[in-house]
N, C-alpha and C positions, 0 to 999 in steps of 0.2 A: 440163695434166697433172692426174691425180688418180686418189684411188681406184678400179678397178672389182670389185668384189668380193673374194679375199682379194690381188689383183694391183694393181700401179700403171698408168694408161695417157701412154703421154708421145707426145706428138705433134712429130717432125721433118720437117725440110720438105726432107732432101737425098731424091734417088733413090736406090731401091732397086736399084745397080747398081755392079756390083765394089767392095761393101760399105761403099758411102755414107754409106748409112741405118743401119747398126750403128755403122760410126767416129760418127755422129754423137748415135746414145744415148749411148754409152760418154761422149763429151766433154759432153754434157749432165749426165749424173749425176756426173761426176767436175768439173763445175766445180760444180754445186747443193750434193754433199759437200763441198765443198772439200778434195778428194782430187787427187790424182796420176793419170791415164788408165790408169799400170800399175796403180793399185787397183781399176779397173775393169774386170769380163772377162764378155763372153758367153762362158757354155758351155753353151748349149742354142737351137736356135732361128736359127742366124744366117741360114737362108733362108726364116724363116718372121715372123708379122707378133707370133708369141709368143713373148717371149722369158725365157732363165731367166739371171741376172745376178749375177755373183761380185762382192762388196763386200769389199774388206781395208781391216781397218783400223780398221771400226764395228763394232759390234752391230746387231742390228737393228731396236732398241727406238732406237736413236740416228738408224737410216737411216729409220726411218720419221718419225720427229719431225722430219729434218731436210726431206724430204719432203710434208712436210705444211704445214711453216711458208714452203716455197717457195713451195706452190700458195696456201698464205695473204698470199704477198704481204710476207711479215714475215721473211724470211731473212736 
């Protein structure tokens, strides 16, 4: 996982089938957050490989730090 430009890119390993691969971003950033799965919501994107991602609960100055300190290895 990490930066791509102003987006994050996170790589799962379920298939993209009867939405696998979305249940499993959602459980990846809501365990990296240390959130709740309800805190985490695609609404943009769910048949596509871009996606746009509802966070409750942080800011984004929080969700990016915490994100970054994940891909650091230092979460």
């Amino acid at each position: 996982m990490g930066r791509h430009g102003d987006a994050w890119k996170l790589r799962v390993v379920a298939a993209p089938e009867r939405g696998r691969a979305n249940d499993s971003v959602v459980e990846l950033l809501a365990s990296t957050l240390g959130l709740g799965r309800r805190d985490v919501r695609i609404v943009s994107g769910t048949t596509s490989r871009n996606k746009i991602v509802e966070i409750v609960g942080l800011t984004l100055d929080e969700t990016e730090s915490l994100l970054a300190r994940a891909r650091e290895g230092t979460a």
